[in-house]
N, C-alpha and C positions, 0 to 999 in steps of 0.2 A: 150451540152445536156440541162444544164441549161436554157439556152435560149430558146428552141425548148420546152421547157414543159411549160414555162409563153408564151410564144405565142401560143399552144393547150387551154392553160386554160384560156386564156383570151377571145379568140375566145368562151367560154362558156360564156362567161360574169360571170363569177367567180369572186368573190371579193378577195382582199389578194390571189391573184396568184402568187408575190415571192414568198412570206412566204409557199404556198401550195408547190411551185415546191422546194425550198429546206428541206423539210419535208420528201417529198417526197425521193428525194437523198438521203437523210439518211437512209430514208427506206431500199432502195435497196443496201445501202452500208453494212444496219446491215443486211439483209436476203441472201446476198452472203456471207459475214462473216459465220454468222452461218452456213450456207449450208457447206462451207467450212470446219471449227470447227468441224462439226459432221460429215464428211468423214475422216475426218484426226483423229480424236479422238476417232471414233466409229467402223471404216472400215480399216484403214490404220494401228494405232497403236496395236489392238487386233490382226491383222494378224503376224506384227513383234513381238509382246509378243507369239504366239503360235509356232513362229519360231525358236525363244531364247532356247525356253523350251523345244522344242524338238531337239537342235543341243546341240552333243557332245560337245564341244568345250565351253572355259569361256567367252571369248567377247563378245557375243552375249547377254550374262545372264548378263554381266554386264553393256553394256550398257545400256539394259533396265533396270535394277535395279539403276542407279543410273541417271535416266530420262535424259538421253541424247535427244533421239527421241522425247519425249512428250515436253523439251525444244526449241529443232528444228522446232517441229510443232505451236508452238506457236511465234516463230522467223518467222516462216513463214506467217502466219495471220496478223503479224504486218508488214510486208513487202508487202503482198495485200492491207492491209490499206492504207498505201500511195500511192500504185499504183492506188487505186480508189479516193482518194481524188484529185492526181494529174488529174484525165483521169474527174474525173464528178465536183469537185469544185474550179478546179483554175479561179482565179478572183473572187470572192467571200469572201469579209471579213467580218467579222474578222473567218468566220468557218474554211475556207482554211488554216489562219496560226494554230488556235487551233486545228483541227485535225493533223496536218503537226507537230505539237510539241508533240501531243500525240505518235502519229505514233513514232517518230522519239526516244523517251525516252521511247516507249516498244519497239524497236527494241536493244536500248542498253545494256537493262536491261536484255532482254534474252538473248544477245549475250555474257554478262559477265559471265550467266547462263550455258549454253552453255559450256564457258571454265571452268569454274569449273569441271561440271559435265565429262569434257575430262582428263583433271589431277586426278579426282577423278579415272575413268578408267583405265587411265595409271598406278597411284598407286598400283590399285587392281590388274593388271595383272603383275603386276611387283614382287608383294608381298615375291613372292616364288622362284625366282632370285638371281643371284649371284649379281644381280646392284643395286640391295634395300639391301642388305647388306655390298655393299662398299659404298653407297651414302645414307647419309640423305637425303632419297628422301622428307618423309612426311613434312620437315620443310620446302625444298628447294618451296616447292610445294604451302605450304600455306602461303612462300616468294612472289611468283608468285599471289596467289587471292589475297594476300595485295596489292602488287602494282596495279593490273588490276580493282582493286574496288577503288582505289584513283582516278584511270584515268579515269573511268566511268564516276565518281561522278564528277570529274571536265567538261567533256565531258556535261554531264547531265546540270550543275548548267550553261554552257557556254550555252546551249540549252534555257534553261528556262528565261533567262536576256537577250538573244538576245547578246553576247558578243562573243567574239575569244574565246578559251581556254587559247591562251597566254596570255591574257589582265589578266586570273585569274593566270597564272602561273609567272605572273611578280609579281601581288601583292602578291603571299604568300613568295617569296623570304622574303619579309621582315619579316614575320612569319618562318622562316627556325630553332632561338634556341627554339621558343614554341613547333613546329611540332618536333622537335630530343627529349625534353623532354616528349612529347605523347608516342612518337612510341620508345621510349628508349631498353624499352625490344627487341620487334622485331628485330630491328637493329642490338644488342650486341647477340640477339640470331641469326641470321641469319649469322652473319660473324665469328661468334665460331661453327659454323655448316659446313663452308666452311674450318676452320680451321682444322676441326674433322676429316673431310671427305680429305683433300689434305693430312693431315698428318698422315692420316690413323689409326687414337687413337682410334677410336670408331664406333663401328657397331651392329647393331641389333643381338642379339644373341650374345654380349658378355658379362661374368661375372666381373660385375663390382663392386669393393669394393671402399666405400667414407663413412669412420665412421662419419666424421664431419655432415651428412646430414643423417644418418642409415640408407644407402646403399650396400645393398652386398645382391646382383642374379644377376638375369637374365635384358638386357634390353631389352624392350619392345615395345619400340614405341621412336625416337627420331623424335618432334616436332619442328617448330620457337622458342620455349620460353622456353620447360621444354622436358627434357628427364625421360623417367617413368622406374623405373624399380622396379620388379618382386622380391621380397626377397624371400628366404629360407621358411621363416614363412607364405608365401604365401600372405603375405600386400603386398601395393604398395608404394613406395617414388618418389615422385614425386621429381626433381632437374632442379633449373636453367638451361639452356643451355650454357650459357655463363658463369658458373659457373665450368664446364667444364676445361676452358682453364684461366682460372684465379687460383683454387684453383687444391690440388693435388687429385689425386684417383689412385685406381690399378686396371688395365684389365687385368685379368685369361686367354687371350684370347694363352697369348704364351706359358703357360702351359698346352691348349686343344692339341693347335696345335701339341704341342713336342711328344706328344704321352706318355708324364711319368710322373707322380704327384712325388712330394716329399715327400720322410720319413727325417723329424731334428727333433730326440726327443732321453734326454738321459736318462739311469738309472743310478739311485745313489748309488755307490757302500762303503759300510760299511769299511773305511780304517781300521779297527783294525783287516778285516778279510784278507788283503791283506799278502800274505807272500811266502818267496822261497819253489818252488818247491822239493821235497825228491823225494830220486829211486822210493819209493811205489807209490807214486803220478805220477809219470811220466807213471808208468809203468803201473797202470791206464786208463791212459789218451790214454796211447796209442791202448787202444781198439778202438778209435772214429777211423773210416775208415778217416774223416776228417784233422785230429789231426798230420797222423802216418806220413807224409811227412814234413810237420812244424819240429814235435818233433826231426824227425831224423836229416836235416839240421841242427834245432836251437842247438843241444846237440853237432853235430860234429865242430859247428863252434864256443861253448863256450869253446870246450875241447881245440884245437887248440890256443884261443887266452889263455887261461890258462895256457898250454905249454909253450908259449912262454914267459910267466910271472916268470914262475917257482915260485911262491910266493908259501908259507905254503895255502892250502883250506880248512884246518880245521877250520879254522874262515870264517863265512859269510864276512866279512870285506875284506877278500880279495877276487882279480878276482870277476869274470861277472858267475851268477847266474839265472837259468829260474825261473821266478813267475807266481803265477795262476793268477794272473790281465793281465800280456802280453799274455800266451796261451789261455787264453780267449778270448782276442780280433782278436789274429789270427783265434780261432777256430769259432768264430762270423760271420767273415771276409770272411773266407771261405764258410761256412755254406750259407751269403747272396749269394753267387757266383753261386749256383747251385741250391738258391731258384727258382721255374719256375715262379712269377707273379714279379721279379726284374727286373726291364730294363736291359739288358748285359751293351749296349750302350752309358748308363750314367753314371755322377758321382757315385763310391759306395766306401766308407771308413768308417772303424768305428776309430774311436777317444776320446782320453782322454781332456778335460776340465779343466779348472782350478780346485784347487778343493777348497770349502767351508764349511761353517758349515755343510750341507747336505751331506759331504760325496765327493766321486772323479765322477765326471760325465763322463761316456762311455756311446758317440754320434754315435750314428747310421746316417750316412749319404746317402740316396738312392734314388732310384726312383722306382716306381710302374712301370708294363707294362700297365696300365690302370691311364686315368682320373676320370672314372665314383665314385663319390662320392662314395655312397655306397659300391662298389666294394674296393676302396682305404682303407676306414676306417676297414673294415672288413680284409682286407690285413694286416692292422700297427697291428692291434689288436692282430692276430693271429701270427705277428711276435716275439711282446714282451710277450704273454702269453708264448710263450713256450723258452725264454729268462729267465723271470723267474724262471720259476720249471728245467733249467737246470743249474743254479749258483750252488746251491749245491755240483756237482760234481767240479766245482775246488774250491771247499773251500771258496768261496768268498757267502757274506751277504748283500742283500740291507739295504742300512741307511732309517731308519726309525724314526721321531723324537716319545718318546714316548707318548703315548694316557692315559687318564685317567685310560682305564683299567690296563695298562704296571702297571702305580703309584698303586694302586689296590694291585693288585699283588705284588708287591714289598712292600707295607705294610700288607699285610699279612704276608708272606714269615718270613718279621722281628719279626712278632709278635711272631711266631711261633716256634722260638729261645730264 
């Protein structure tokens, strides 16, 4: 074609007829261009956005929200490009090679585009799956634009020097400990991401505690380089990824999953109030509906071993004796048995502590039938408020260290004497 328009123009006696007729080509190569560009960008792309928007479904909104098509169509303009530079300037230097390079690095450059914008996709419909909560997708993902933009860029730079890509891929070998210290993080994040993910440690949505970095909620988002997570207090902490599987943390996750939060919290019981049970006291006690099955075994089975002792019982000192600290714990014991928000299912024991200056510790050992934060705490609460105000009945006092008022009071009192 080039030919055939310096041969019309010369036949004018036109001066500078190369130079008109590849002007000219250009011409027609920008006026298809554009013709093109504004069917695809004006005609084409507003039809698929009015399609998106009215279909139920997310893929549609998402590909166009995250300019897939507007990518493609611009992929596609640079692939006319070369097809008219091939069809109207071959033999033609130096324009043929310089459009044929331009062509050639916007076709790259979109196409890296392009996959992006498909990962980007994939993510987004993945979001709410059970496969983005067993796989670091987002890190694995922005694993993938890293390397696809190295390969570009090496593609590109092989384009632009007229060289192989190998030619570049051999010289950076010897660049390989600079490039590991560049991309250090990526890499140690990227293979503590596979670790996360194969070994199953770590998933979106779960509660993760790491005091060393003040962590402890929700996570949010696991990245190439930094996992984010969501505190309590509604900040965010940002954490190494690879920080992960080097240092320690603790996932809440096998405690959603169990279906039962744990009670371990003891009250401090007052040893100077501890003491054996009397008839009057027993016979007390044995109003508790709870109580009356304990009471009756435990009395027939002290009277028994007693028997068998035949020792004098008029002294505590001898034989085996009921205390208000043991029918406590049994009456505790039982009382959590038939609370209805206690797991059946799991661990449930109440137990004695060593004891210390505070007094003898009785641990409540249990499980909630709920995880839900608020529901749990509201549960412990309401277990020990009414723990407390029912000590009294077996004679037993929580240890208390005393408070300025106590001292107060006690110097008055002396005064007063």
């Amino acid at each position: 074609m080039h030919q055939l328009l310096i041969e019309w123009l010369t036949a004018f006696n036109l001066p500078y007829a190369p130079l008109i007729a590849q002007l000219a080509i250009i011409g027609i190569i920008l006026v298809i261009s554009l013709i093109v560009h504004a069917l695809l960008h004006h005609a084409v792309l507003p039809f698929l956005r009015r399609f998106a928007n009215k279909s139920s479904r997310q893929w549609p909104k998402s590909i166009i929200d995250r300019n897939l098509f507007s990518r493609f169509a611009l992929l596609v303009q640079g692939i006319l490009l070369q097809l008219q530079v091939e069809l109207f300037l071959t033999g033609i230097e130096p324009l043929f090679s310089l459009l044929m390079v331009v062509s050639q690095v916007w076709m790259m450059i979109f196409t890296l585009l392009m996959f992006f914008s498909l990962l980007d996709v994939f993510l987004e419909l993945s979001d709410k799956s059970a496969l983005a909560n067993q796989l670091p997708l987002r890190g694995i993902f922005q694993s993938l634009k890293l390397i696809a933009a190295l390969l570009i860029t090496l593609m590109i730079i092989s384009v632009l020097i007229g060289k192989s890509p190998l030619v570049l891929l051999t010289g950076l070998g010897a660049m390989t400990a600079v490039l590991m210290l560049v991309f250090k993080d990526p890499i140690l994040g990227l293979v503590a991401g596979i670790q996360l993910s194969a070994n199953n440690m770590l998933k979106l949505g779960d509660w993760l505690d790491m005091p060393k970095y003040g962590a402890d909620g929700d996570v949010i988002d696991i990245g190439l380089t930094t996992v984010k997570v969501r505190n309590w207090d509604k900040t965010i902490t940002t954490i190494p990824t690879y920080a992960l599987i080097s240092d320690s943390f603790k996932n809440w996750r096998g405690m959603s999953e169990s279906g039962g939060r744990r009670i371990k919290r003891s009250i401090n019981i007052d040893t100077t109030s501890i003491h054996f049970l009397s008839e009057e006291d027993i016979a007390a006690l044995k109003r508790a509906q709870l109580l009356t099955p304990y009471l009756e075994g435990k009395m027939q089975e002290v009277a028994d071993y007693n028997a068998q002792l035949g020792c004098d019982m008029s002294t505590p000192l001898n034989g085996r004796h009921m205390t208000n600290i043991g029918t406590f714990r049994a009456w505790l014991e039982a009382w959590l048995q038939v609370h209805p928000q206690i797991h059946k299912e799991m661990t449930l024991m109440v137990r004695q502590l060593a004891p210390g200056p505070d007094g003898l510790p009785v641990e409540i050992y249990a499980f909630t039938n709920t995880t839900a934060w608020l529901e749990y705490e509201k549960i412990q609460s309401d277990i020990f408020d009414h723990i407390f105000a029912v000590l009294p009945e077996f004679g037993l006092r929580v240890h208390q260290t005393p408070t300025g008022n106590d001292m107060r009071n006690m110097h008055i009192a002396v005064s007063d004497r």
